[in-house]
N, C-alpha and C positions, 0 to 999 in steps of 0.2 A: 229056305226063305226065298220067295219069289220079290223080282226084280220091284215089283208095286209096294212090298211089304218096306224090303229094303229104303226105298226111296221115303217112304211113310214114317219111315223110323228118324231118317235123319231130318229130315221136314218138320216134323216135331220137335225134333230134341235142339233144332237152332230157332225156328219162330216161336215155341209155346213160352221161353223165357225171354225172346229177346223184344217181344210186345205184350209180354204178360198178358196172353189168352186166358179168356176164359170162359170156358162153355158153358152155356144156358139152355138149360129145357132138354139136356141129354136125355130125359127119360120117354120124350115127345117121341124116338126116331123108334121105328119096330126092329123089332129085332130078326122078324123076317118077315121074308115076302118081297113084290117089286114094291122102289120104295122111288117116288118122281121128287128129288129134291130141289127145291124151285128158290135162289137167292140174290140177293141183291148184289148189284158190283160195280165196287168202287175202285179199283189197283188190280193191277198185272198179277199181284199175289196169291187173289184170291181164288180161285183153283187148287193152288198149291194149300192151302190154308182150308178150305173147306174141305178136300183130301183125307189131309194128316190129322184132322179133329171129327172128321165124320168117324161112330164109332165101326161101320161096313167101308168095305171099299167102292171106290164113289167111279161112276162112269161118266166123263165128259166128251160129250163136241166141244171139237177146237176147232178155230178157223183154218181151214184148206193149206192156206199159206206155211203154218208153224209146221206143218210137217214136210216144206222143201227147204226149212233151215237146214244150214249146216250142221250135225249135231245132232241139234237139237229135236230135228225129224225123223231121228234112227231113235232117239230117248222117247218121244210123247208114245206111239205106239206100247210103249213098255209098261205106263201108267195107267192104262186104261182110257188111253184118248181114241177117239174117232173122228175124220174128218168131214166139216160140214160145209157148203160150198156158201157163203152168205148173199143176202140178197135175192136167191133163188130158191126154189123150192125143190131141194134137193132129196129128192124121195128115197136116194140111198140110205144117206143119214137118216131118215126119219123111219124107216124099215129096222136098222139099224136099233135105235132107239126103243122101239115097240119092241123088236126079240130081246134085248137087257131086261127091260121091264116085265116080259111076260115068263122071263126065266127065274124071276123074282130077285133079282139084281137089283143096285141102286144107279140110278142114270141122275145128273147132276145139270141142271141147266136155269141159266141165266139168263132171264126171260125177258129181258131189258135187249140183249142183241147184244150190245157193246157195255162197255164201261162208260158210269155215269161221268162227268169231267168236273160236274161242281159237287158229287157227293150226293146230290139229292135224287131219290127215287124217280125213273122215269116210268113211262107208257109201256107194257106189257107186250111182248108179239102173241100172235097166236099161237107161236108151236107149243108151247108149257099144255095150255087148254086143249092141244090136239093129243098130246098123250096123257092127260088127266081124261078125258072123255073115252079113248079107244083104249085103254087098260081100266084093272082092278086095281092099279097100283094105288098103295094110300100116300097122297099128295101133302109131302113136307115141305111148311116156310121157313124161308131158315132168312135169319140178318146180319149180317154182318156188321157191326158199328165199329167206326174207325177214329180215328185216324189211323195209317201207319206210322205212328212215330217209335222210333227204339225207347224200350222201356217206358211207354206211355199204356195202358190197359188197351186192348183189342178185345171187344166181345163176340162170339160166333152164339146166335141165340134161336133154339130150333122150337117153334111153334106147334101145339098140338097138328093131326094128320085132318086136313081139310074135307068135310065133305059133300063130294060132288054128287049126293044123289038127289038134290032137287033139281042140278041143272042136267043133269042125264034125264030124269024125269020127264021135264018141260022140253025135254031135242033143245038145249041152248046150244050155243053156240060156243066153237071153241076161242073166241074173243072173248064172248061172258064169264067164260072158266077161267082165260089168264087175269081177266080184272078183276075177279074173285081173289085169286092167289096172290095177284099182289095188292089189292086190300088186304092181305091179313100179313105179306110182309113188313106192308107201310106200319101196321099197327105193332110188328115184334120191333122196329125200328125206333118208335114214340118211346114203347114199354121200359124200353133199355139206355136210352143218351144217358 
């Protein structure tokens, strides 16, 4: 059992009863291939929580900083984190990011940048739309609807795989592909309160 599994196991086995998770549209995610999973985010959690309910193992950029915690920067490497420098256009990370996806791995990103502060869906960056365009990968929304409350329902709700071949078609842009993607997390958001 590798260190991601391990960690996956116990992730699960204290948040999926202690917010009464529960997954929707598990049968949306492929079961192989690169897989761009693009979700909303509302809490520090959710990482952790899209993780241990993603039915693959999920690859994230973390921000640069979590891995010169104490600790806790000898840990994220062990999960399948990578660092991404924000604000900048960190073309490591994003090279990064293309070899997961083109190894048909799942890469996990929250397309928002940060975490929303009132919960409600923000403004999309372009990097989601930069590797939905420059990959095959098929582009999953996933929503998270919350609250975090203990023992209150938590749902992780994953959207059929979006597709990008009218805006590859048209050369859109990789802005028109994230406001694509999160139109259709705004709409797994509505489906599910």
């Amino acid at each position: 059992m590798t260190f991601y599994d391990f960690a996956k196991s116990v992730v699960y086995g204290v948040f999926k009863p202690l917010y009464r998770i529960e997954v929707i549209g598990g049968e949306n995610f492929p079961s192989e291939g690169g897989v761009l999973l693009c979700t909303n985010h509302i809490d520090n959690f959710d990482p952790l929580v899209v993780g241990a309910m993603a039915p693959r193992p999920v690859h994230f950029m973390a921000k640069a900083e979590l891995f010169s915690v104490p600790v806790l920067g000898k840990i994220v490497p062990h999960v399948n984190a990578f660092p991404v420098k924000r604000g900048l256009s960190d073309r490591e990370a994003l090279r990064k990011g293309l070899s997961i996806l083109k190894e048909g791995k799942v890469l996990g990103l929250f397309p928002e940048g940060t975490r929303s502060k009132t919960g409600e869906l923000g403004k999309g960056l372009a990097g989601a739309g930069f590797f939905a365009l420059r990959t095959e990968a098929h582009v999953v929304p996933c929503a998270i609807v919350g609250p975090y409350k203990p023992f209150r329902k938590l749902k992780v709700a994953y959207g059929k795989p979006i597709d990008m071949d009218a805006i590859r078609a048209n050369k859109g842009s990789a802005e028109a592909a994230s406001e694509l993607i999160m139109d259709e997390i705004r709409k797994l958001l509505l489906e599910n309160k």
